[in-house]
C-alpha positions in Angstrom: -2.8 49.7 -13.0 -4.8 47.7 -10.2 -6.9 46.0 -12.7 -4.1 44.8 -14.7 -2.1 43.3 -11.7 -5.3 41.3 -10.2 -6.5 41.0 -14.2 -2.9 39.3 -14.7 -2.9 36.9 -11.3 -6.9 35.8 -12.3 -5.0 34.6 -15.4 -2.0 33.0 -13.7 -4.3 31.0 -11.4 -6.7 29.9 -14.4 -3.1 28.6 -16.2 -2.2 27.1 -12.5 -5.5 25.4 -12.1 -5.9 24.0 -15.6 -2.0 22.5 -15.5 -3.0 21.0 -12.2 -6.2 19.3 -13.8 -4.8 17.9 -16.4 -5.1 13.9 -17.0 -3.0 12.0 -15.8 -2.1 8.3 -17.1 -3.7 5.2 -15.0 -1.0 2.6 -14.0 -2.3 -0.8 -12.9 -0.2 -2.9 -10.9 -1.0 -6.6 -9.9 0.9 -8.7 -8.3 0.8 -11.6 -5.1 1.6 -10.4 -1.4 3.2 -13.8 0.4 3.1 -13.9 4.4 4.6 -16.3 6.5 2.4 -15.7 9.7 3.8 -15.5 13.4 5.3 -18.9 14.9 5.5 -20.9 11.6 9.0 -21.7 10.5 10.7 -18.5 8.3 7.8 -16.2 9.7 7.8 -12.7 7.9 5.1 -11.5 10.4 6.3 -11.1 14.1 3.7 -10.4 16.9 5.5 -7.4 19.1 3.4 -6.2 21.4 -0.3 -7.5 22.7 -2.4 -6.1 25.4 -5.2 -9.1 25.1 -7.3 -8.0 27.4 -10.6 -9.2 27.3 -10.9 -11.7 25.1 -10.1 -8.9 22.5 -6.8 -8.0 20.0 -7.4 -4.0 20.1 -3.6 -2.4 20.3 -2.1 -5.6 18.8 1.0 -4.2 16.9 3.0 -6.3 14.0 6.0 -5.8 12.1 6.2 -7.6 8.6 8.6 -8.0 5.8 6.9 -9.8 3.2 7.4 -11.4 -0.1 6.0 -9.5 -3.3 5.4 -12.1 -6.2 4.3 -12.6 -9.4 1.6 -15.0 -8.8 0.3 -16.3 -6.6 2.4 -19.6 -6.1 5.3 -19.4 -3.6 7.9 -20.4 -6.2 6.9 -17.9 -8.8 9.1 -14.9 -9.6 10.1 -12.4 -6.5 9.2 -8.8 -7.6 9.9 -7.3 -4.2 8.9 -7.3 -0.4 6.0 -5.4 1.5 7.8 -3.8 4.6 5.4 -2.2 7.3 3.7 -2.1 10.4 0.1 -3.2 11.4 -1.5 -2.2 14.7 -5.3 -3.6 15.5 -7.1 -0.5 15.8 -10.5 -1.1 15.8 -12.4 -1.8 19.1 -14.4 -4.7 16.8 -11.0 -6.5 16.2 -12.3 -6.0 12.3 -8.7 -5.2 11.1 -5.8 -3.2 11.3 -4.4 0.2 10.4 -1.5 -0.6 8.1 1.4 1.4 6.9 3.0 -0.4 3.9 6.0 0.3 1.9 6.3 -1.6 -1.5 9.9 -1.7 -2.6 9.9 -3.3 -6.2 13.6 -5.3 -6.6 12.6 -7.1 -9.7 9.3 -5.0 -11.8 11.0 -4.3 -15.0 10.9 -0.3 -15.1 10.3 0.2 -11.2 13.0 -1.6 -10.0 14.7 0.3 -7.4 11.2 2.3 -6.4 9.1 1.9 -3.7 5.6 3.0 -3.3 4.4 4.2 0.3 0.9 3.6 1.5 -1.6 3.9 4.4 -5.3 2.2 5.2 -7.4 0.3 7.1 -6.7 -4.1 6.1 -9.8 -6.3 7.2 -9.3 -9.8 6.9 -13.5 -10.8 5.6 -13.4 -8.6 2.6 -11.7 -6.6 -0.1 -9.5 -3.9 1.7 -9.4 -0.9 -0.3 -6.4 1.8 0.9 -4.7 4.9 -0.2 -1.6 5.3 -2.0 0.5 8.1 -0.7 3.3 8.3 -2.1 6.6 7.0 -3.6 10.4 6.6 -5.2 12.2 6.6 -7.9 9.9 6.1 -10.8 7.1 6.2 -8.6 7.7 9.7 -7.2 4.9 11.5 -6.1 2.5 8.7 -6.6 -1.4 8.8 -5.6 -4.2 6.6 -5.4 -5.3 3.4 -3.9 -5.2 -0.3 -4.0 -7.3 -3.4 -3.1 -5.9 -6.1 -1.1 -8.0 -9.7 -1.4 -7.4 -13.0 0.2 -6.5 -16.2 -1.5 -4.9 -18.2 0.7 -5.6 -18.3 4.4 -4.0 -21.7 5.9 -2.5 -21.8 9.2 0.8 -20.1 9.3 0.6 -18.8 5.5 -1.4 -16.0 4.0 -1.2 -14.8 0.4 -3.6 -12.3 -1.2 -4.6 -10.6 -4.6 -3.1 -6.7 -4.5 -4.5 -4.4 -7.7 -3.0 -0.9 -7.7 -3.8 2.1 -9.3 -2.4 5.4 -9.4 -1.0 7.8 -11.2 2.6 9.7 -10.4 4.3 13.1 -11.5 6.6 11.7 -14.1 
């Protein structure tokens, strides 16, 4: 009777385990991140707290609400904003921890989802960081996404983001 029980759980945890591994479909996003840096006019990007000590930015924290577009041009189409925090966290000053929530307003299908991630943003390269989560049609979402720079000018910043992931639905 023994046998059967652990003969029947073996099989219930081969079912689990192959259900679990199944593919899952890719998605690729791409879209334009648009920030209006601290002290130019209509800033999305708001210095709150600085210990500058040192010559050095370590513990810098920054709140940000920023513009999700199309392309890369300021006047092209507004698919949603980029709400998070990012806090200097590397003694190097190399970058930031960042905690980003993507909420999609205008992205055909996703509109009214948001899509929560985490990672460490560096300024010199391609920033790759994890995908953790989401809403709406982008519940349970995992997987990671590159951040590159395009524009850098004093006061505005706009850079490159490719997602992918893959979500329970």
């Amino acid at each position: 009777m023994a046998a059967a029980g652990a003969l029947t759980t073996l099989l219930l945890v081969l079912l689990a385990c192959s259900a679990a591994g199944a593919a899952k479909e890719l998605t690729h996003f791409q879209f334009y991140f648009h920030e209006v840096r601290t002290g130019a006019p209509n800033e999305t990007s708001v210095l709150v707290a600085s210990q500058y000590k040192n010559g050095t930015t370590f513990g810098d924290l920054k709140v940000f609400d920023n513009a999700l577009r199309e392309g890369a041009d300021p006047s092209s189409l507004l698919i949603g904003r980029a709400r998070g925090l990012g806090v200097t966290a590397s003694l190097d000053n190399s970058g930031a921890l960042t905690t980003i929530e993507f909420v999609f307003s205008d992205y055909g299908m996703y509109t009214g989802s948001t899509m929560a991630t985490v990672g460490h943003f560096i300024m010199t390269d391609t920033a790759e960081r994890s995908i953790v989560g989401g809403t709406g049609m982008l519940r349970f979402a995992r997987g990671y996404f590159t951040t590159k720079i395009i524009v850098f000018e004093q006061g505005y910043l706009v850079a490159l983001i490719d997602m992918y992931f893959t979500t329970a639905l």
